[in-house]
VEXLUM-296018 format. One line per 2 residues: for each residue y, z, x negated of C-alpha. Coordinates in steps of 0.1 Angstrom, whole numbers, always signed. Each point is the difference from the previous one (the first is absolute). Layout:
# residues N
Y Z X | ...
# end
This chain:
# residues 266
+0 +0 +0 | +28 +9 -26
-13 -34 -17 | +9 -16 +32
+33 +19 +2 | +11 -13 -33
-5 -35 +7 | +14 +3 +31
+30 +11 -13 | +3 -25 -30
+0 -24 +28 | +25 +15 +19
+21 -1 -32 | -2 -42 +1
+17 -1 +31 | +26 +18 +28
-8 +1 +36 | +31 +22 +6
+25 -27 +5 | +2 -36 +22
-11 -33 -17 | -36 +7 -20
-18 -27 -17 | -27 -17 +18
-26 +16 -18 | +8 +38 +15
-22 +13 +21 | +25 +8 +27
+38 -18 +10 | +24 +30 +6
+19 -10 +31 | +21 +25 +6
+8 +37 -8 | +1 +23 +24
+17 +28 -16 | -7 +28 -33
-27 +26 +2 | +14 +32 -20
-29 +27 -20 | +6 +36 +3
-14 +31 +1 | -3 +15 +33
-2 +36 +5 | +3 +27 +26
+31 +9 +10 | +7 +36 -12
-31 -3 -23 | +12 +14 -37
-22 -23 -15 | +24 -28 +10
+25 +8 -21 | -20 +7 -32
-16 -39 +9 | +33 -16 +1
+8 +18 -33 | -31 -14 -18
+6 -37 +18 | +36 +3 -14
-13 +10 -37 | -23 -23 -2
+25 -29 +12 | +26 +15 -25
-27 -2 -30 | -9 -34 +7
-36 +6 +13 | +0 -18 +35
+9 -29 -19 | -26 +2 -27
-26 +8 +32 | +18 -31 +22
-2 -23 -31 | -41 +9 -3
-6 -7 +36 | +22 -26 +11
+12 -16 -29 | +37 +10 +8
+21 +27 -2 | +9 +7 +44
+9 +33 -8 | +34 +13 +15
+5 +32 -17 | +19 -4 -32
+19 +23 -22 | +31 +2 +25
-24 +18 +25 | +13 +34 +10
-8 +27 -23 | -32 +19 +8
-5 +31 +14 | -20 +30 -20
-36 -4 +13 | -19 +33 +9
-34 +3 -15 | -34 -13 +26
-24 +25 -2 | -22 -23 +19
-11 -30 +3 | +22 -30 +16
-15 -26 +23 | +15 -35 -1
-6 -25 +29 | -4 -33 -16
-1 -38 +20 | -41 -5 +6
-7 -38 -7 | +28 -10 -15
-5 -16 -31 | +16 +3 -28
+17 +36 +12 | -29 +20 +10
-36 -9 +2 | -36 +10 -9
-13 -13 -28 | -41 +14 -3
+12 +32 +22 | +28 +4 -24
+37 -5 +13 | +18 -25 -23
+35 -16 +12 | +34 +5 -8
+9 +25 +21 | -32 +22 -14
+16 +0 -34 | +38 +7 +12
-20 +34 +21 | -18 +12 -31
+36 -6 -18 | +18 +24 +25
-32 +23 -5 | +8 -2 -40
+37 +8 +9 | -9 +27 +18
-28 +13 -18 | -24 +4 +31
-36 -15 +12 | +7 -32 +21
-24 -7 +28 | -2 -37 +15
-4 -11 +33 | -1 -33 +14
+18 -6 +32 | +16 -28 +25
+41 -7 +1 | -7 +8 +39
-14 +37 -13 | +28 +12 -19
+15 +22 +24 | -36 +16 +19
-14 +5 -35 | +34 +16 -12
+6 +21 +32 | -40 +13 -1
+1 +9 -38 | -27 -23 -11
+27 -10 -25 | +29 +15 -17
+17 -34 -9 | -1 -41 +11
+3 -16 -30 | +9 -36 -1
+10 -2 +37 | +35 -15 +15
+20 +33 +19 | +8 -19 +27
-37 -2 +11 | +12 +42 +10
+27 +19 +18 | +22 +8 -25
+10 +31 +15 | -32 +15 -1
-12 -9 -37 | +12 -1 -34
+7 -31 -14 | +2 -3 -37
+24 -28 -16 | -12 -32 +0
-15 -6 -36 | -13 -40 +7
+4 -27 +30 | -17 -34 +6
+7 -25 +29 | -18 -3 +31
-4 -39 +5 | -19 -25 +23
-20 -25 -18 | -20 -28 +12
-28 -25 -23 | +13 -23 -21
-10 -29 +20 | +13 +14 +33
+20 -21 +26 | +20 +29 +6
+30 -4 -18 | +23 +18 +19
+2 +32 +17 | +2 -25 +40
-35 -16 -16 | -16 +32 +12
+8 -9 +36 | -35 +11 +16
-12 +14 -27 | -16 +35 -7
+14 +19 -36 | -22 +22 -16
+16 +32 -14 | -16 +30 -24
-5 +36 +15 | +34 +8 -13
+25 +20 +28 | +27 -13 -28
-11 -40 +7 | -8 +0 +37
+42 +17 -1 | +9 -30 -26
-16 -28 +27 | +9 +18 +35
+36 -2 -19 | +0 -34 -9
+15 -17 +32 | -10 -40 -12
-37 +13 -2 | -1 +21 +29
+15 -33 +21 | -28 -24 -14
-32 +17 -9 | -22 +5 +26
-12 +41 -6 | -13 +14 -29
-33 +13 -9 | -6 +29 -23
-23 +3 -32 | -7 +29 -22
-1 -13 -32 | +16 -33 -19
-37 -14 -5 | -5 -1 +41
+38 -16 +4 | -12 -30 -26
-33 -1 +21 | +21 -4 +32
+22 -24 -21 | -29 -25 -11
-19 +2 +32 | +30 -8 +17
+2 +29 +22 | +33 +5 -9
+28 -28 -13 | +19 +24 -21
-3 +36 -16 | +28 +26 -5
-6 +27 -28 | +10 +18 -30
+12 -26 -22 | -18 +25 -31
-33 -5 +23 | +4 -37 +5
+5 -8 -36 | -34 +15 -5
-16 -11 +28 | +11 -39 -14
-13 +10 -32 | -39 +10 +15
+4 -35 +17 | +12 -19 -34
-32 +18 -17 | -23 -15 +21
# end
């Protein structure tokens, strides 16, 4: 798997999906984005914890370390925090250990790798546990289960998530330390050229709260596209994609780049 990863990701290095007008040869035409997805930290409001995991997000932004960690797994630097962020605060010690919510399927952030969790966001949590010098315990969960899992304790943190997918008056919301666009793609060799192409047409969009927001938003799509059907990973949305379930996909633009690269590979 972390073979698969690597080559996945030299690929993605050969080409961008995050911006109109591809070559021929990608695996996917971007027609349009939708909007940006931001990655935070979300937290319990009124949880002391929060504070001490904004701290650790905002020294390791400061020292350069998202970065480095961005630059491994995505071959660019997306990270937001830079040394103008706002000093941080004194963390308290964690006498126990922390446990991180991070995206299930959802390669290359968070993902299992022969029962281990690899992914991006696995290596930013274990940072913050370095920073904070306490045991991090990892959980996979869905962008839909943010809040339930956060509100019933199974977790302590979402990791990697957009805030907005939450009421911000009732959690914690760290700053923002990377963003990506949400965008609507179609194949290569798709008659659909233009967002009115979709008249009578069914989208297919990735268990995200964050996307289905960026496409209910997105008036030219909403007045075309006939519905939208929802899939819980990037591989089913390709599926739909090839089998022509669906004449379009909307989706992290981080997820599509990798999904593209899986499809170059074969």
């Amino acid at each position: 798997m972390k073979k698969t990863v690597a080559l996945l990701l030299i690929i993605v290095l050969c080409f961008s999906l995050c911006a109109c007008g591809e070559s021929e040869n990608a695996a996917f035409r971007t027609l349009a984005a939708l909007g940006t997805k931001q990655y935070a930290a979300i937290c319990r409001g009124g949880d002391e914890l929060a504070g001490a995991i904004d701290a650790a997000l905002i020294t390791l932004g400061k020292s350069g370390s998202i970065s480095a960690i961005s630059l491994r797994w995505l071959g660019k630097d997306r990270c937001t925090l830079s040394a103008d962020a706002p000093a941080e605060a004194e963390s308290a010690a964690i006498s126990r250990p922390l446990i991180i919510g991070v995206e299930q399927e959802f390669i290359p952030m968070a993902y299992e790798d022969d029962g281990k969790l690899c992914g991006m966001s696995v290596e930013l949590a274990e940072a913050i546990g370095t920073v904070l010098g306490c045991e991090i315990r990892l959980q996979l969960i869905a962008p839909d289960e943010v809040g339930a899992q956060l509100s019933s304790g199974n977790i302590d943190c979402a990791l990697g998530f957009d805030p907005g997918s939450v009421k911000a008056d009732k959690y914690h919301i760290s700053p923002s330390y990377m963003e990506s666009d949400i965008v609507l793609a179609v194949r290569p060799d798709s008659d659909v050229k233009r967002m009115k192409h979709l008249q009578g047409c069914r989208i297919g969009i990735i268990n995200d709260p964050i996307v289905a927001a960026a496409v209910k938003n997105t008036e030219n799509l909403t007045k075309y596209a006939d519905g939208a059907t929802q899939y819980l990973s990037a591989e089913r949305c390709v599926s739909a994609l090839d089998n022509g379930w669906c004449a379009a996909v909307a989706m992290d633009s981080i997820m599509l780049s990798f999904a593209a690269a899986q499809a170059a590979a074969r």
